[in-house]
C-alpha positions in Angstrom: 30.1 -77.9 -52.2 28.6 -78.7 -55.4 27.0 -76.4 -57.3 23.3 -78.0 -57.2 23.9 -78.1 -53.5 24.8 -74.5 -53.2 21.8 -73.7 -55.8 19.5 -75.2 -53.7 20.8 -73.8 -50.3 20.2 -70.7 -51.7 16.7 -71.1 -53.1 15.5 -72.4 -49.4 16.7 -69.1 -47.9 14.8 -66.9 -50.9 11.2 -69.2 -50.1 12.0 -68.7 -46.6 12.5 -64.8 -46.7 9.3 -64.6 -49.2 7.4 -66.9 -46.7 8.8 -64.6 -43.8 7.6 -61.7 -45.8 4.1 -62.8 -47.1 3.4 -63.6 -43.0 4.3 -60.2 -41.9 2.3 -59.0 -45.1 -0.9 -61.1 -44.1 -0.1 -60.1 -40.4 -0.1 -56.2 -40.9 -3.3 -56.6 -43.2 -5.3 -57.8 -39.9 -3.9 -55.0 -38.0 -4.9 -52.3 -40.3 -8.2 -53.9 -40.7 -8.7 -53.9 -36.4 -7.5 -50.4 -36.6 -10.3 -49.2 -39.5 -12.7 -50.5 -37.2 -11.8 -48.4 -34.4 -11.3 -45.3 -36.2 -14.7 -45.9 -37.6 -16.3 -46.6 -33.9 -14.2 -43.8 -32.6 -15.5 -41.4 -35.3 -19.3 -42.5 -34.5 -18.5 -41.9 -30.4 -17.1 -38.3 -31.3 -20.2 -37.1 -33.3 -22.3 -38.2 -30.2 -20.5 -36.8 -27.6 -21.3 -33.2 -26.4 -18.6 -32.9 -24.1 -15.6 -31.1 -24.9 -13.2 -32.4 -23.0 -14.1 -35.4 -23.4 -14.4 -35.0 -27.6 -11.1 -33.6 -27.6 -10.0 -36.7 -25.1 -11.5 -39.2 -28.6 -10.5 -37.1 -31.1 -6.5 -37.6 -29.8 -7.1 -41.0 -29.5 -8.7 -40.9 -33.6 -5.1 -39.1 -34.5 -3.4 -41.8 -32.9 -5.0 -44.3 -34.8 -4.9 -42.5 -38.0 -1.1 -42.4 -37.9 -0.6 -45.8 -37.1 -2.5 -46.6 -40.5 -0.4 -44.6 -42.0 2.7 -46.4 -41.0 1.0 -49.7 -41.6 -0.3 -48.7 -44.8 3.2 -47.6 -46.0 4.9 -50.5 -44.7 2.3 -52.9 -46.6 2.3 -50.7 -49.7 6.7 -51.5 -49.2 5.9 -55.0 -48.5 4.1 -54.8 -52.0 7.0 -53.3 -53.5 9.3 -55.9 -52.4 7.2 -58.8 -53.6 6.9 -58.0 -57.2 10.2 -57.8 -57.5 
């Protein structure tokens, strides 16, 4: 294999891993952005809710959500990392 051959081969695998990473980047943007919205409209629910079973039955479900933008938020902040480089 020639060297321009083996060059090239080798820059089509680094676009395709950046492409593969800029998806997954874009992809996990949308996701955090779904999951702001429901904090939000899970935050709004719990002030208006007298209940305390069923507050407490919200506020688990808010937790949830708050960790899982947490991990996204890391994992995109990683992402970021990666790109620069």
């Amino acid at each position: 294999m020639k060297l321009k051959k083996a060059l090239r081969k080798l820059s089509q695998y680094m676009d395709a891993d950046q492409r593969e990473q800029l998806a997954q980047y874009d992809s996990i943007k949308k996701v955090l952005k779904k999951l702001k919205s429901k904090r939000n409209q899970l935050r709004e629910k719990i002030e208006l809710i007298e209940d305390d079973e069923e507050r407490q039955q919200i506020q688990n479900k808010l937790d949830i959500v708050n960790a899982q933008r947490k991990k996204g938020v890391k994992l995109l902040k990683e992402l970021k990392l990666i790109r620069r480089e």
